[in-house]
C-alpha positions as CSV (number, residue, x, y, z in Angstrom):
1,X,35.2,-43.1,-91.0
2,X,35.3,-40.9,-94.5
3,X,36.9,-37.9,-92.4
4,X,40.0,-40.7,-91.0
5,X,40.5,-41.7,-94.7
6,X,41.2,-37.9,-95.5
7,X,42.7,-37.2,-92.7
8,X,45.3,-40.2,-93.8
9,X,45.3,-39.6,-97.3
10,X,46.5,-35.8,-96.4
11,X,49.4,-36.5,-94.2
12,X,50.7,-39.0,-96.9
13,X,50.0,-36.9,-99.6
14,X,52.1,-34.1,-97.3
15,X,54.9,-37.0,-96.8
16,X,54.8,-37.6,-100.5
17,X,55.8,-34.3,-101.2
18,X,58.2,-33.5,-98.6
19,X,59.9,-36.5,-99.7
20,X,59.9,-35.6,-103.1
21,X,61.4,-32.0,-102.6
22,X,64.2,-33.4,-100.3
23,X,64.9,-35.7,-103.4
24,X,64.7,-33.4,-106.4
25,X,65.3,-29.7,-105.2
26,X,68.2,-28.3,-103.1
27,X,71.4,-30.0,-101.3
28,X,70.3,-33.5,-101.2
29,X,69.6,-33.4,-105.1
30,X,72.7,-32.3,-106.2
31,X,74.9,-34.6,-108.7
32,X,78.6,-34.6,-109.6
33,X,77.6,-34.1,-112.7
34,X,75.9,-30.3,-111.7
35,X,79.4,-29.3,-111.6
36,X,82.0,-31.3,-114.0
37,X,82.4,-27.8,-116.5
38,X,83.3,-25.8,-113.2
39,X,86.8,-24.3,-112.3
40,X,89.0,-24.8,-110.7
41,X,89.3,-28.3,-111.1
42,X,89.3,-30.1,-107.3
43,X,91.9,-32.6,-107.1
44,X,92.0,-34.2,-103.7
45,X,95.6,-35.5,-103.9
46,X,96.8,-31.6,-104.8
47,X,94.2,-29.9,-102.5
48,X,93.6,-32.5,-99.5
49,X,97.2,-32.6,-99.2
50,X,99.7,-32.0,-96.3
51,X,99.5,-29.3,-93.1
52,X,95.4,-27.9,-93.4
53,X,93.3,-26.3,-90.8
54,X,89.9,-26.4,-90.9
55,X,87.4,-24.6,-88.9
56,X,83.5,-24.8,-88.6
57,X,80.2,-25.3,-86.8
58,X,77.8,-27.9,-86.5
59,X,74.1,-27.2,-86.6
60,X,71.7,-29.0,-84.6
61,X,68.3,-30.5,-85.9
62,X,66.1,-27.1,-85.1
63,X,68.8,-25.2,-87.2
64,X,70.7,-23.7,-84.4
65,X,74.7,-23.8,-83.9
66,X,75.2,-26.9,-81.8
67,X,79.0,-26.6,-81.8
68,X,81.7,-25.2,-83.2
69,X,85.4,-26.7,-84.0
70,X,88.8,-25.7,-85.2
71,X,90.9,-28.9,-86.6
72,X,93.9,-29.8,-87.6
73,X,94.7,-32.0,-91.2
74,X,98.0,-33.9,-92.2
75,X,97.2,-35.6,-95.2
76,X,99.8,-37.2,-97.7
77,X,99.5,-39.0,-100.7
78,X,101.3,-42.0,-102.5
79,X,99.7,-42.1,-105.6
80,X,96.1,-42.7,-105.4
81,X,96.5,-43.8,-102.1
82,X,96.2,-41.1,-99.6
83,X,95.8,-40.9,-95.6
84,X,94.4,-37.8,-94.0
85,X,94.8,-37.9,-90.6
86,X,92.0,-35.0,-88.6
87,X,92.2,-33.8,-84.9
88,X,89.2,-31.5,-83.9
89,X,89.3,-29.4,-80.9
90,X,85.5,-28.4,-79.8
91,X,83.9,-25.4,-77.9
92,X,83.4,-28.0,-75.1
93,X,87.1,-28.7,-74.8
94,X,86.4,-32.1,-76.3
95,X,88.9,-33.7,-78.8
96,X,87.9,-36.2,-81.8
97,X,90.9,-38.0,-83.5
98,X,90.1,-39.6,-87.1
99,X,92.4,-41.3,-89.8
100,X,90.5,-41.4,-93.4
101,X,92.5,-44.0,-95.9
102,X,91.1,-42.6,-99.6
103,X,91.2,-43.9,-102.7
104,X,90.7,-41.7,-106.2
105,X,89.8,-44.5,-108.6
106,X,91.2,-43.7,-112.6
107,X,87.6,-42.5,-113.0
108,X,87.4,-40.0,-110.8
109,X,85.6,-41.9,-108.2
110,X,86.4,-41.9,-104.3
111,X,86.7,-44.9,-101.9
112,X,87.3,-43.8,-98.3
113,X,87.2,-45.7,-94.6
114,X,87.8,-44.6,-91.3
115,X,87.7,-46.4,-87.7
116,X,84.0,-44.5,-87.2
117,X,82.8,-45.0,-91.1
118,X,80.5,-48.3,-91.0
119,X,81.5,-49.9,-94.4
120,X,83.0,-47.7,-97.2
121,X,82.6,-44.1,-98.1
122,X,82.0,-43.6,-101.7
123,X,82.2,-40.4,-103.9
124,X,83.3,-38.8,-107.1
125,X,85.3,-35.5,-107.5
126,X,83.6,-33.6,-110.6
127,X,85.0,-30.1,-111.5
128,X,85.8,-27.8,-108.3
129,X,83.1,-29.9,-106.4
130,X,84.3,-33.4,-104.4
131,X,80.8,-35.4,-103.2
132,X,81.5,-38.4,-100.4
133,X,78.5,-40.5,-98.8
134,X,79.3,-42.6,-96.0
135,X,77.5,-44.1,-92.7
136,X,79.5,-42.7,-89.5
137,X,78.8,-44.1,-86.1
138,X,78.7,-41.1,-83.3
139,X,80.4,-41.7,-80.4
140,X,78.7,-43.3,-77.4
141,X,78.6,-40.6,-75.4
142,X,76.8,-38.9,-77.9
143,X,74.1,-41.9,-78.5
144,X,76.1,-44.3,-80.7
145,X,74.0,-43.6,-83.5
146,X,74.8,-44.3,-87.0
147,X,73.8,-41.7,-89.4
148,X,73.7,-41.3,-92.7
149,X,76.4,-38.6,-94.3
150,X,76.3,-36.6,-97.4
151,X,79.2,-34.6,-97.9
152,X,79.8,-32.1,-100.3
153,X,83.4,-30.1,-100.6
154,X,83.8,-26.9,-103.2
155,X,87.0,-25.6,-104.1
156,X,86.9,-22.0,-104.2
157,X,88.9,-19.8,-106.7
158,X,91.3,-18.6,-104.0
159,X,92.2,-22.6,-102.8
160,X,90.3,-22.9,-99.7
161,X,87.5,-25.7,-99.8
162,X,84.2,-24.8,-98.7
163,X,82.9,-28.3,-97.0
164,X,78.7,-28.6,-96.4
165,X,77.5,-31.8,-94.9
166,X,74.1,-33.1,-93.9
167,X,73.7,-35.9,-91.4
168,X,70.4,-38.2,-91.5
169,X,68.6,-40.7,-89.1
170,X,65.7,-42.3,-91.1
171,X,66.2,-39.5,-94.1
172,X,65.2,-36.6,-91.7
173,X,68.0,-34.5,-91.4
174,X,69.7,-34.5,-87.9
175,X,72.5,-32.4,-88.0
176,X,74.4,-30.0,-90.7
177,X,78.3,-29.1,-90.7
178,X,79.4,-26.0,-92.5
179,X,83.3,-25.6,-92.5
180,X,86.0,-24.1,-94.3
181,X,89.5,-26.1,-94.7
182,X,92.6,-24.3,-96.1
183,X,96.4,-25.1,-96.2
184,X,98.1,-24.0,-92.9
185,X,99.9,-21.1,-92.9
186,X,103.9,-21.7,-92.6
């Protein structure tokens, strides 16, 4: 019985501290905050604005490339009211549509909702960094699931936006996008 109770107490004393790490240290523990003294400021209404392309790859749980995409962004702006409308074009051939309505609140903080986000996305733009969490629902041919999303965009010095993303089913990490975005070329 005494080696069970160790046996236990080590694999929650190894969940413990997995958990913590996840928490405190690297991607998931960054803040807005980390990066509010950084330039160039992001501004989503200048820099998520009209004709971008975007291209990237998604990893899959084990770490390998899962698929890769190219996409196409229109967004436009009325205010503080924007609309950024998203076709991606995968290495299967396959073709997602999404619309995202955003909102940048007076204190820099981000309300955003799209046909596949369950509820509303919520964020901040701090500095060159732009941080948005929302629960997206996969398609049903890829399991329906709803994962959890934390995505983080970085405005590089030259204008293009470096976007990271991590997706999460019961906090263990699922899927990761890596993906540049930059105005289309006229």
């Amino acid at each position: 019985m005494t080696v069970w109770i160790y046996i236990f107490t080590g694999a929650l004393l190894a969940l413990a501290l997995f958990w913590i790490k996840g928490m405190f240290m690297g991607f998931a523990a960054q803040r807005p905050e980390d990066y509010e003294d950084e330039h160039p400021t992001f501004d989503i209404r200048q820099h998520l604005n009209g004709q971008l392309v975007c291209e990237g790859v998604i990893y899959g749980p084990l770490g390998r490339v899962s698929s890769r995409f190219v996409a196409d962004f229109d967004a436009s702006w009325e205010g503080d009211k924007g609309l950024m409308k998203e076709r991606f074009v995968y290495d299967d051939g396959s073709v997602q549509d999404r619309e995202w309505h955003l909102e940048l609140r007076s204190d820099g903080a981000i309300a955003a909702t799209a046909p596949d986000v369950v509820g509303e996305g919520r964020g901040r733009q701090s500095g060159s960094t732009v941080l948005l969490r929302y629960n997206i629902r996969l398609p049903e041919n890829s399991g329906g699931h709803v994962l959890n999303t934390v995505d983080w965009m970085y405005l590089t010095p030259n204008g293009t936006i470096m976007n990271r993303s991590q997706f999460r089913k019961f906090g263990i990490k699922v899927a990761e996008l890596v993906a540049t975005m930059r105005p289309r070329e006229a």
